[in-house]
C-alpha positions in Angstrom: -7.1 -2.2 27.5 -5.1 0.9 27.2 -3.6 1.2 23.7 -1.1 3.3 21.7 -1.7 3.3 18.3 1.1 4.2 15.9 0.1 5.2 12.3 0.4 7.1 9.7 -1.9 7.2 6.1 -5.5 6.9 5.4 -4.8 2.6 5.9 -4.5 3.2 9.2 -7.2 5.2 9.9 -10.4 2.5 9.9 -8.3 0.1 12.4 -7.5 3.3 14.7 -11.6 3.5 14.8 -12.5 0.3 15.2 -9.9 0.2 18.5 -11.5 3.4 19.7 -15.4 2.1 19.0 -14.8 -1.4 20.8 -14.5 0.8 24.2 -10.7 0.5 24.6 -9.0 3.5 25.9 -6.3 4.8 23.4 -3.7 7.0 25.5 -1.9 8.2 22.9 -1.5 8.4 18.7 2.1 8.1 17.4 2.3 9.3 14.3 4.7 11.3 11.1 4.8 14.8 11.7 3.0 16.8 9.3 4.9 17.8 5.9 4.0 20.7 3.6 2.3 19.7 0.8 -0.2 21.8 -2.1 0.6 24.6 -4.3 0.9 26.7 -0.8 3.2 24.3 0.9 1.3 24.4 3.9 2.2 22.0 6.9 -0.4 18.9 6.5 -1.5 16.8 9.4 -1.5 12.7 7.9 -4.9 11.1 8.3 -4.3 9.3 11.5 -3.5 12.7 13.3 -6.7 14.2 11.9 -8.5 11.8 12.9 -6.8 11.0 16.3 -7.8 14.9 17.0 -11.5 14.2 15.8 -11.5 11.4 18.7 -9.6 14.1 21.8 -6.9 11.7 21.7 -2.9 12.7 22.5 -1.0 12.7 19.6 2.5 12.8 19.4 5.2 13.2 16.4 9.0 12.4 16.9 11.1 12.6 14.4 12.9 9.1 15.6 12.5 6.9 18.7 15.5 6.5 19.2 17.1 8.6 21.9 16.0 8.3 25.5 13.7 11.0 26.0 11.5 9.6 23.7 11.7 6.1 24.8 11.2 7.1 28.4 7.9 9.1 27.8 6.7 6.2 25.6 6.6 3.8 28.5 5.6 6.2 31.0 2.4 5.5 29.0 1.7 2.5 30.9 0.0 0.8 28.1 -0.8 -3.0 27.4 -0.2 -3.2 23.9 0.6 -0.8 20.9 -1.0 -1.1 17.7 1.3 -0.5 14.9 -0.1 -0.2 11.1 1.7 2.0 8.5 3.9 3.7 10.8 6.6 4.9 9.1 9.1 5.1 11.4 11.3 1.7 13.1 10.7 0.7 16.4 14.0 0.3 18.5 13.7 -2.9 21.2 13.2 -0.5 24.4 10.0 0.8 22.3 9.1 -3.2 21.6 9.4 -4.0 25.0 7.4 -1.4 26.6 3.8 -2.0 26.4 3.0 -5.5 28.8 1.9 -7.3 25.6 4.3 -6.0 23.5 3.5 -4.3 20.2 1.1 -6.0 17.0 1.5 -4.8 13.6 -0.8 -5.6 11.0 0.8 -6.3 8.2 -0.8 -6.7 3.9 0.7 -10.0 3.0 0.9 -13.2 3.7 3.7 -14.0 5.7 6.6 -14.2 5.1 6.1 -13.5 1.4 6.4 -10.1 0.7 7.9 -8.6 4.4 8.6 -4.9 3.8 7.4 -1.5 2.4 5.6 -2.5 -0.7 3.6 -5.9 -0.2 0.2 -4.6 -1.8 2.1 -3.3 -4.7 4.5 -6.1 -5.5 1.8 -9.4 -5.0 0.0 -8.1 -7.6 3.0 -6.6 -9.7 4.7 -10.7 -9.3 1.0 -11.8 -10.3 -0.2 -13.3 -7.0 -3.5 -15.0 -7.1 -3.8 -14.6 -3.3 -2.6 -12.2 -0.4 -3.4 -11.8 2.8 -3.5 -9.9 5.7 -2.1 -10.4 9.1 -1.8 -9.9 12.8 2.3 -9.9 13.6 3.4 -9.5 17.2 6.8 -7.2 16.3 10.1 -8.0 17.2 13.5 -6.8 15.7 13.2 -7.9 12.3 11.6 -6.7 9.2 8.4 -8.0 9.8 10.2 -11.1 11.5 7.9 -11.7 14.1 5.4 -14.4 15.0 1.9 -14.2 13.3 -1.4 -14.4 14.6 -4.9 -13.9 12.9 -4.7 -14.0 9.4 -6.9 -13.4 6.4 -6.7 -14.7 2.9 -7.7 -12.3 -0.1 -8.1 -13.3 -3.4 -6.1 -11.1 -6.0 -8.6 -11.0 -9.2 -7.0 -10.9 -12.6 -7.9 -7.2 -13.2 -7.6 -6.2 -9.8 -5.7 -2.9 -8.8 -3.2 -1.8 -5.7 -6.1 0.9 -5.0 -8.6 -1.8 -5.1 -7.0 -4.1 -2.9 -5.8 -1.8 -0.5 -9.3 -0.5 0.2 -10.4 -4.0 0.6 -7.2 -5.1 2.9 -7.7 -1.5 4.6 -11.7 -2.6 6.0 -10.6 -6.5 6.9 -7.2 -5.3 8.6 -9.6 -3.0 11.1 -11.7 -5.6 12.0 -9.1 -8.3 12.1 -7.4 -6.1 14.6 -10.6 -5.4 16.6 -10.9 -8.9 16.7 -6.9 -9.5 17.8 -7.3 -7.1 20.9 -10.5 -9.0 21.9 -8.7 -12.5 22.1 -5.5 -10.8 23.5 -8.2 -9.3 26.8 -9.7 -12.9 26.7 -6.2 -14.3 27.3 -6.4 -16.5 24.0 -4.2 -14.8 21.2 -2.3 -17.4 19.9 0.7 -16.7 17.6 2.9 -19.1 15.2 6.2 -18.3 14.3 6.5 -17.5 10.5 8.1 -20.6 8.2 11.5 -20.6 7.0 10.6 -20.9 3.4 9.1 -18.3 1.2 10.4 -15.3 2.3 10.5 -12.5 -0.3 10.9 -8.7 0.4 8.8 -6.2 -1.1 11.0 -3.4 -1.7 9.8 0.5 -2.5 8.8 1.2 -5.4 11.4 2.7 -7.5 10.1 5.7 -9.7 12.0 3.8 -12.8 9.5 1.0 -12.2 6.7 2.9 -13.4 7.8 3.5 -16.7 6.4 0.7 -19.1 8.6 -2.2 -20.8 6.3 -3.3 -23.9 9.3 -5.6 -24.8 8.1 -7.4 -21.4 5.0 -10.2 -22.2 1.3 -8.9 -21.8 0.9 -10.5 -18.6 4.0 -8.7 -17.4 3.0 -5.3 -18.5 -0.4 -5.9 -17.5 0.5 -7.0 -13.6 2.5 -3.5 -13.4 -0.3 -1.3 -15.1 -2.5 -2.9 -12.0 -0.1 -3.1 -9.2 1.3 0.9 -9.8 -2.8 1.8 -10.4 -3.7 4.5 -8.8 -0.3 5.5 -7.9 2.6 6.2 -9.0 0.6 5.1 -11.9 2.9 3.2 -15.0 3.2 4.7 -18.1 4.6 5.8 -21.3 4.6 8.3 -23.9 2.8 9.0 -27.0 3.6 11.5 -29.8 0.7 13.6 -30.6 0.7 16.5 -32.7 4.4 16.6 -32.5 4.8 16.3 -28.8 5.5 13.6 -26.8 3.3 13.4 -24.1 3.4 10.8 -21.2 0.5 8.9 -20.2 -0.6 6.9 -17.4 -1.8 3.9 -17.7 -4.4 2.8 -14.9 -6.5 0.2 -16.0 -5.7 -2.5 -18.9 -7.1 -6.3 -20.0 -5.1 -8.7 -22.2 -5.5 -8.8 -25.9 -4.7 -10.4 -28.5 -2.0 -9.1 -31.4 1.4 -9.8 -32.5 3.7 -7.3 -34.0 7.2 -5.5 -32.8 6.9 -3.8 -29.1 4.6 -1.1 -28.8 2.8 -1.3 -32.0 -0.4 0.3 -31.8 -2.9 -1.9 -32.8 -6.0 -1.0 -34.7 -8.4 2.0 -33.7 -8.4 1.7 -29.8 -5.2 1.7 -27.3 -4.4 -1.9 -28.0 -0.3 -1.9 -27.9 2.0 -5.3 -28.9 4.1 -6.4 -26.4 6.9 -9.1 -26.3 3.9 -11.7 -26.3 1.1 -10.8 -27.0 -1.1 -7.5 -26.3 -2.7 -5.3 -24.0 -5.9 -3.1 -24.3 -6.0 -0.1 -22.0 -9.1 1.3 -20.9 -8.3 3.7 -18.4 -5.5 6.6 -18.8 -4.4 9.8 -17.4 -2.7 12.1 -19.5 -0.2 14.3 -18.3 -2.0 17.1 -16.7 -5.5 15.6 -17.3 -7.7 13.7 -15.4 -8.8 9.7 -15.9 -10.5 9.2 -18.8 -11.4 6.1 -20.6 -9.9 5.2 -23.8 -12.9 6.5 -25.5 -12.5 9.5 -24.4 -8.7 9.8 -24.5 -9.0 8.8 -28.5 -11.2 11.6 -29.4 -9.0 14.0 -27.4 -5.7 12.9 -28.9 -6.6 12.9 -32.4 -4.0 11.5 -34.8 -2.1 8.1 -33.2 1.4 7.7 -34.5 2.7 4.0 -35.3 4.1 3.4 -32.0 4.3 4.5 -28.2 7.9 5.9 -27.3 8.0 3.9 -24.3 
């Protein structure tokens, strides 16, 4: 079939593969134009351009399809479908109605709990046990449209944004490959998404990442994992006279009851509103991870308390 793929980050990179490797012919990569970024403030390409270039494919990067110009040269493309994942940028109805099969998004919840910008982030930060990953054909709505192949992740109880968008980032490529193969077969079936249980996953908000240790463990320990690796939750500690803020990517629950944010005995156990959490994986600022191990002997002295 001839595709246009639309994506952005490193997500999207293993589905725009898997599309290229099952011998479909890709006409053209939409994706964000590249930003400056580094201590030079260089212009970078995102992943899926890089990787788009790598494979001789077009590549385009408007600003908005919106106007005319751009809507017209995207269906001069002729294509069947478009493949949307982690675009960035909305798709206006002329753009929707373009390709012959319309375009499929593949979307990291399960639908339609958490539509939006965030759903990797906030199932784990609302302490989902389960998540999912789907096939959506698009319409007008935020991520409104009718679902088709879907798969069901478990969220373990220690279990990290990072970790489960690198496992959601290999199933989503071959849950897509799969898609386009039933959609050439004629049998892509879609259902349209339930009435009940819709939640939006909003962006995060940079005031989310500071820590609450007022909040209970499980609380404080659901945002530790959902913000790991980034932006990363955290706090600040006091040492040697300076507060210093910390990140706080990995944690487990403990036990402990005093006032909030109470250091508990020798390691980086800290009270919360019930209960305690032990972290074993920070970042201080302007340090790499380290374990707590290794983030005790550095810090000597602990004050009493975090500041929060």
């Amino acid at each position: 079939m001839r595709v246009v793929f639309m994506g952005t980050p490193e997500f999207s990179v293993p589905t725009l593969t898997e599309i290229v490797s099952s011998g479909h012919e890709v006409v053209a990569v939409y994706t964000r134009a590249p930003k400056p970024a580094g201590r030079g403030q260089a212009e970078r390409k995102s992943p899926v351009h890089e990787a788009a270039e790598g494979f001789g494919i077009p590549v385009f990067t408007p600003k908005s399809l919106k106007g005319e110009a751009e809507q017209a040269q995207f269906a001069a493309l002729d294509a069947d479908v478009a493949v949307v994942v982690a675009y960035g940028l909305l798709l206006p109805k002329p753009v929707l109605e373009a390709p012959a099969e319309g375009c499929l998004n593949l979307h990291g919840s399960l639908l339609p709990r958490w539509r939006g910008a965030a759903p990797i982030q906030r199932a784990i930060m609302a302490g989902d046990r389960e998540t999912g990953i789907v096939v959506m054909r698009m319409d007008e709505g935020l991520d409104t449209g009718p679902m088709g192949p879907t798969e069901i992740i478990p969220i373990g109880p220690e279990m990290t944004a990072g970790e489960l968008h690198d496992q959601m980032m290999r199933l989503g490529a071959d849950l897509m490959g799969r898609a386009l193969a039933a959609l050439e077969r004629g049998s892509l079936d879609f259902t349209a998404q339930p009435e009940a249980g819709v939640t939006y996953a909003q962006k995060i908000d940079k005031a989310e990442a500071r820590l609450d240790f007022s909040q209970p463990a499980a609380a404080v320990h659901n945002i530790i994992r959902g913000l790991s690796p980034f932006p990363g939750a955290w706090f600040a500690l006091e040492l040697a006279g300076k507060p210093v803020r910390v990140k706080a990517l990995r944690s487990t629950l403990a036990e402990g009851d005093a006032a909030p944010g109470t250091l508990l005995g020798p390691d980086l156990t800290i009270a919360c509103g019930a209960g305690a959490i032990r972290l074993t994986l920070v970042q201080r600022e302007g340090k790499g991870a380290m374990d707590a191990a290794t983030f005790l002997r550095g810090a000597g002295t602990l004050p009493a308390t975090v500041l929060g």
